[in-house]
N, C-alpha and C positions, 0 to 999 in steps of 0.2 A: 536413409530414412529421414535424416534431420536437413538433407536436404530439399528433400520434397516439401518440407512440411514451411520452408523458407519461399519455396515460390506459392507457395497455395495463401502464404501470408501477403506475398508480394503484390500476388494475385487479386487481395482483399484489399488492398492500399488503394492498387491502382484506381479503380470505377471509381472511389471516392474524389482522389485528388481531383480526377477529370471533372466529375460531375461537378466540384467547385470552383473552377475555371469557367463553365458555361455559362452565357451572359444572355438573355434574347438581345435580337436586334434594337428594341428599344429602348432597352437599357441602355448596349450601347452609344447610342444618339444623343440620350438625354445627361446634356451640359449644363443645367442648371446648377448652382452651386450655394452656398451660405458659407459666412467667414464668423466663425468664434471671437471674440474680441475680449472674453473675457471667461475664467474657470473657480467657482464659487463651490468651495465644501461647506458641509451642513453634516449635525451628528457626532463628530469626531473629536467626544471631549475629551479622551486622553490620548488617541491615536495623533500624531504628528503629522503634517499636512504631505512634509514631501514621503511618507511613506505610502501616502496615497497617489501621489503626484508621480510614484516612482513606475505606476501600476498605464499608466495612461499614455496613450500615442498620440494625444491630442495637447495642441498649444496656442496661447491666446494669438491670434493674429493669422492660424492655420485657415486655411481654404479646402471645401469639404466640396465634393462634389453629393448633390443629392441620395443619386443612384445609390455612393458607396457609405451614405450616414446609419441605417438602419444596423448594417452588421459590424460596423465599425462599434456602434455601440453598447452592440450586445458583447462584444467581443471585452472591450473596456469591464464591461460592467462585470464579467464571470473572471475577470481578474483580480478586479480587486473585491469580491467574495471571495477567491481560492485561497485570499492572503491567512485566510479562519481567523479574523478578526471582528468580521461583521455576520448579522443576521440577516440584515440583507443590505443591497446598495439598488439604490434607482439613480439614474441617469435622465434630468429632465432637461429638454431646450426650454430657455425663456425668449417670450420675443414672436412678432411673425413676422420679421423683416429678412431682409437679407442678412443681414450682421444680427448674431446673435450669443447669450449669454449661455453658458451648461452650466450648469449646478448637479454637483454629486450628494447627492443625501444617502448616507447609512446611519445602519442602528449598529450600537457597537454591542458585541457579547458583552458576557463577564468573562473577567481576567484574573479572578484569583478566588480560587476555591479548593478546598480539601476533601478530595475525595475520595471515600470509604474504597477499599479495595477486598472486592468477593470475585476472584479470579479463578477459571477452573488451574489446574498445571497438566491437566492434559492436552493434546494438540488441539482438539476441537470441542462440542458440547456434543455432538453424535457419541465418539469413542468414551466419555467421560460419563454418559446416559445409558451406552448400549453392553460398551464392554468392560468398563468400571462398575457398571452396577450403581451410579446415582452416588458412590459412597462419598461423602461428607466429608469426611478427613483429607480428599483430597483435591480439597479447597484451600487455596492462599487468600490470609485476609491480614488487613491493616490499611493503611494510609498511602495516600498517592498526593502529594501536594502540588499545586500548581499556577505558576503566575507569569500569565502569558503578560505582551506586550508591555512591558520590562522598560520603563522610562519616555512610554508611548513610541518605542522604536522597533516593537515586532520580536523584541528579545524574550524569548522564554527560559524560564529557570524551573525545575522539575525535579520534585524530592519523591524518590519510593522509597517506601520500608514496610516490610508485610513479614507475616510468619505464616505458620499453615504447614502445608506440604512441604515449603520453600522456605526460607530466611533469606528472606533480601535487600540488601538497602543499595540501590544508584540514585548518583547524580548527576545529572544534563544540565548543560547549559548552552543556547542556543543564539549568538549573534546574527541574525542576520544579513547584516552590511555593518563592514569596518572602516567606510572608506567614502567620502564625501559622492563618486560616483555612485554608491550604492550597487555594487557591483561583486566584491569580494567581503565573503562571510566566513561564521568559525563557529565548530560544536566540539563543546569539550565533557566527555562522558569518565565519570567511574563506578564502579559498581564491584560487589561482591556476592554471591549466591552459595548457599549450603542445602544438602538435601540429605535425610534419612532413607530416603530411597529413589531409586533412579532406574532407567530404563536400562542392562548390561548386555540386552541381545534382540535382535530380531528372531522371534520364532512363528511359522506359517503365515509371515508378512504381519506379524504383531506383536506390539513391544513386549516385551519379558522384563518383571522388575525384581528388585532386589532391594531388600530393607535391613537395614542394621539397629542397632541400639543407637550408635553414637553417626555420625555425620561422614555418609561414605564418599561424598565428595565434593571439595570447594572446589567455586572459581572465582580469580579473582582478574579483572580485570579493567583498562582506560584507552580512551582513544582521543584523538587529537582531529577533526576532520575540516581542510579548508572547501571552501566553495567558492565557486565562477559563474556568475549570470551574466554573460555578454549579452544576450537578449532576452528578449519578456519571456520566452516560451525554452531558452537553450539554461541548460543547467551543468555543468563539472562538481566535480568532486575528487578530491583526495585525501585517504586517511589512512594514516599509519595508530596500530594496536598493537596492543603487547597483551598477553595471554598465560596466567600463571592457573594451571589445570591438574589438584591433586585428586586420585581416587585410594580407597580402602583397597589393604590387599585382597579381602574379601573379590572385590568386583573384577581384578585384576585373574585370579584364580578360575573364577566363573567366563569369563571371555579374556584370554590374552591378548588379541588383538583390540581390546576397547583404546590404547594408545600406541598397541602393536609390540614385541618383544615382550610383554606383559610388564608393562613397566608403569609404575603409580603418580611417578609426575609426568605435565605436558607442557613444556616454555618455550615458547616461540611468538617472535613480533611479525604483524599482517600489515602489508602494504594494499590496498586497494583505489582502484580508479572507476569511477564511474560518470555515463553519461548518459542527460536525460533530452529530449526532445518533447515536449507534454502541451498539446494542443486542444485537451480534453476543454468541453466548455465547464463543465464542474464536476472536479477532482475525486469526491468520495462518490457520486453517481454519474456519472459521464452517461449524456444521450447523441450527444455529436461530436466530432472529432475524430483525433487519434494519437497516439502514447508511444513511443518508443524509448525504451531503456538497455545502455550495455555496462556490461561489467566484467573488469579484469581483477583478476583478485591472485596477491601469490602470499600463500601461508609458510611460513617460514623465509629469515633473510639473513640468518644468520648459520653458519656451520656450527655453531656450539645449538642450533633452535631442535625439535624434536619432532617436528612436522615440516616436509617437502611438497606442498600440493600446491601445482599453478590450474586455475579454473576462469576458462570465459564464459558469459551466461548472458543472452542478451533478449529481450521481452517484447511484444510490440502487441497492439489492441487498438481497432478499429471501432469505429460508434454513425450511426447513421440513424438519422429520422425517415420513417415511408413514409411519411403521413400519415390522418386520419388516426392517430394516436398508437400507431405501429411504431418500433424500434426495431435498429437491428443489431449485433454488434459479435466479435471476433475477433480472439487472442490468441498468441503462441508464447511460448516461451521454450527456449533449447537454452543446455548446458550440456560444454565440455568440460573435462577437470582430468588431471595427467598425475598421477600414477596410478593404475588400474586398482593395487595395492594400497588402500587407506585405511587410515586407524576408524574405529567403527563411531567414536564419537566425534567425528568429521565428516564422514561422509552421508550425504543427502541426496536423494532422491526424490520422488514423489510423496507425496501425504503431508506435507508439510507446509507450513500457512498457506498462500493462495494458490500452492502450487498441487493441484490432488485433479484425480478424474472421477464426476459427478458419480457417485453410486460405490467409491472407493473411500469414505471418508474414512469407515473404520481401519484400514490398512494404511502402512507404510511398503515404500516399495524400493530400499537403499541401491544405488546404484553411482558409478562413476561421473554418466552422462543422461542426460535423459531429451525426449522431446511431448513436447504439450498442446494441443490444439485445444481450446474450448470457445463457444460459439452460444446463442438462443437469439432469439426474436421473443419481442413481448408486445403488449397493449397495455395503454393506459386506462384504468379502471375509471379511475376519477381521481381529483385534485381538488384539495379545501385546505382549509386554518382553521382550527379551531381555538375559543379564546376561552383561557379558565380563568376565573377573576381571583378567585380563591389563593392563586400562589404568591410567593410573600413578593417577586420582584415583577416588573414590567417586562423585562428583557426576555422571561421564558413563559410568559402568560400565555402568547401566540404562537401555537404549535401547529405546524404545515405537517398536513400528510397527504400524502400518494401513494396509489395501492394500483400495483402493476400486476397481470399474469401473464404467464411466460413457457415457453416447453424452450430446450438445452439440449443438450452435444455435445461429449467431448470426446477427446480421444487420447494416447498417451503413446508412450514406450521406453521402459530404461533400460537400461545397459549395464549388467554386472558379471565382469570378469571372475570373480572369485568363487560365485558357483556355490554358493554360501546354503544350503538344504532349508534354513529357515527365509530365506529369502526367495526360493525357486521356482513356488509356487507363480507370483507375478509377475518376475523379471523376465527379460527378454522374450518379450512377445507384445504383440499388440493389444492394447486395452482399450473400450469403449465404456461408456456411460450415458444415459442421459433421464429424462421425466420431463416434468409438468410442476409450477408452484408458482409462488406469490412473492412479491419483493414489493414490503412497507417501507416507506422512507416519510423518514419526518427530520426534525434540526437535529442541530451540535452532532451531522455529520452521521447519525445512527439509520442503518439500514438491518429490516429482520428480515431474514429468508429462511422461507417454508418449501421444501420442495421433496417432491419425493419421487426417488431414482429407481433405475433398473442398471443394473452391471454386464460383461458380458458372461460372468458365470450364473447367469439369471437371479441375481441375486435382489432382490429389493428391500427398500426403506423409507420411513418418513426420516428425512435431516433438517436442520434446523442453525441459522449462520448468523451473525451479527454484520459482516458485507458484504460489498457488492461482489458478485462472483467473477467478472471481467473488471 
């Protein structure tokens, strides 16, 4: 099954690649060219020049052939936006000669703001509306701090600490580049989490909670992760974590297997490697391109660790324009993960952040391995800015939205050996989803989606999402 669903993705690759190799004939002919002679930034008052410079395939003295200036430019230009440093960047040629000057003008965000934290702690806003009941309590709220671009070097430092449903406080810090090529970077994370209540079981594919007086379970945990950009679009990673997981005997009692043998602590360090290929032209909405991402991940590495679980998972998402203000685009994601046998707060399946089938938000669907197709076509509604004088900075005065409609597709399948009665409902079988809905996008990366699903147990709903579904 996870087979098919690898050529049906490969399938979707293909037509693309092709169709961007196709040239007409007079394209090819046309040898005209223009030489840059000079590269001029504008905008960039705390941003450091080669961080911009590190974004570009163009160099003073380069020789551009006409034909290939147009996409060369856009290509430039949705790079160094993806850096989420600017609000926008324009790329302009000066000059009508043959030799000519680029000038890059962006506007830069804001880089350091404290932001109020009113976070749900359930998985999505559907399940925290529908089958929470709205309830208020179980809202995480406090403070999220945040100070991007960190010496004008793209470095982010990021303080959470929130109470609520949750008690939590991490710390991120984000290099980067270490290294005059700008090439190898480093994120160093810690954090702790406490909860009064927690999810102990899956029952008829829905979480089952349990609440106690006092804090039925910490975790505490840090990670160390380096990064590799050999090219503008290639990305590495590797990160080694350490995982200290206690729960209440309470919860232990209630599901034995929540760490398995019914045991209340969980220590074990996680080695993981991941790599990305991201040719999307912008990141948080992609309308052209394409995405691929793999990951090896092995839990436990030590014989004293308490978790055994090696898992490969690998993603990929196509993006295509029809014209005439059509889109089209198409994702999969497969995951394997080895031992059939997992403790219950480790193993993942479907329902879980982007990974769900349209019409199944409310469900979880825990399984070893699983495979995911999801797909739509949309149209652009219209595209505008609008400018509120009223707000106190220039930087968010000007707020861009687009308002797309859309109908979706998806499809799914997991895989759970254990045969678990509160999970049997969904697992092993084929799942569908899809509807009809709307996706607003405006800045600082926010997208709302309204859409509303049908499942295959004829089940429907209005859902409601903060991003992009692909």
């Amino acid at each position: 099954m996870s087979f098919k669903f690898f050529i049906l993705f490969i399938s979707l690759l293909v037509p693309t690649f092709i169709s961007a190799q196709i040239h007409s004939p007079s394209e090819a002919c046309d040898t005209s060219f223009i030489v840059i002679n000079n590269i001029k930034l504008e905008g960039n008052k705390r941003t450091k020049d080669r961080i911009i410079l590190r974004e570009l395939s163009i160099d003073p003295g380069d020789t551009i052939l006409k034909k290939d200036l147009e996409p060369l430019l856009i290509k430039t230009r949705n790079r160094i936006f993806n850096t989420g440093l600017f609000l926008k960047a324009d790329i302009i040629l000066i000059g009508d000669s043959t030799v000519r000057e680029l000038e890059i003008v962006v506007k830069e965000r804001l880089f350091t703001y404290p932001l109020p934290i009113l976070s749900l702690a359930d998985r999505n806003f559907n399940e925290w509306w529908h089958t929470r009941n709205h309830d208020l309590s179980r809202i995480d709220y406090g403070i999220n701090f945040i100070k991007k671009n960190v010496r004008g070097m793209n470095e982010t430092l990021r303080l959470k600490v929130n109470a609520g449903f949750s008690t939590k406080a991490e710390l991120t810090y984000t290099f980067p580049y270490l290294d005059l090529k700008q090439r190898i970077g480093l994120v160093l994370f810690a954090g702790i989490i406490q909860n009064k209540k927690i999810p102990y079981q899956t029952l008829e594919n829905e979480l089952a909670f349990f609440e106690g007086k006092n804090f039925v379970r910490r975790r505490i945990t840090g990670s160390l992760t380096l990064s590799y950009r050999r090219k503008f679009y290639e990305f590495h990673s590797l990160s080694l974590g350490f995982f200290a997981n206690r729960i209440s005997d309470s919860i232990a009692e209630l599901n034995p297997d929540y760490f398995l043998n019914q045991r209340v602590r969980q220590n074990y360090l996680d080695l993981k490697y991941t790599f990305t290929y991201d040719r999307r032209d912008i990141t948080y909405y992609p309308l052209n391109g394409f995405y691929i991402k793999a990951e090896v991940d092995k839990q436990g590495l030590l014989d004293a660790d308490d978790v055994n679980i090696f898992s490969v998972k690998t993603e990929g998402s196509v993006y295509k324009p029809l014209g005439k203000g059509f889109f089209v685009a198409a994702g999969s994601a497969l995951k394997y993960s080895t031992p059939s046998k997992q403790p219950y707060y480790n193993i993942r399946g479907l329902g879980y952040m982007k990974d769900y089938i349209s019409g199944y938000e409310l469900f979880v669907i825990d399984g070893s391995s699983y495979s995911l197709l999801k797909s739509n076509i949309k149209y652009r509604l219209f595209k505008t800015e609008k400018k509120l004088g009223f707000l106190p900075t220039e930087k968010i005065r000007s707020i861009p939205l687009t308002l797309y409609l859309k109908t979706y597709f998806d499809t799914g399948y997991v895989v759970d050996h254990t045969n678990i009665p509160g999970n049997a409902i969904l697992a092993n079988q084929w799942l569908w989803g899809g509807g009809a809905g709307f996706d607003l996008v405006t800045y600082y990366d926010l997208v709302f989606r309204f859409e509303y699903s049908i499942n295959k147990q004829l089940q429907t709903g209005l859902f409601f999402s903060l991003k992009a579904a692909i």
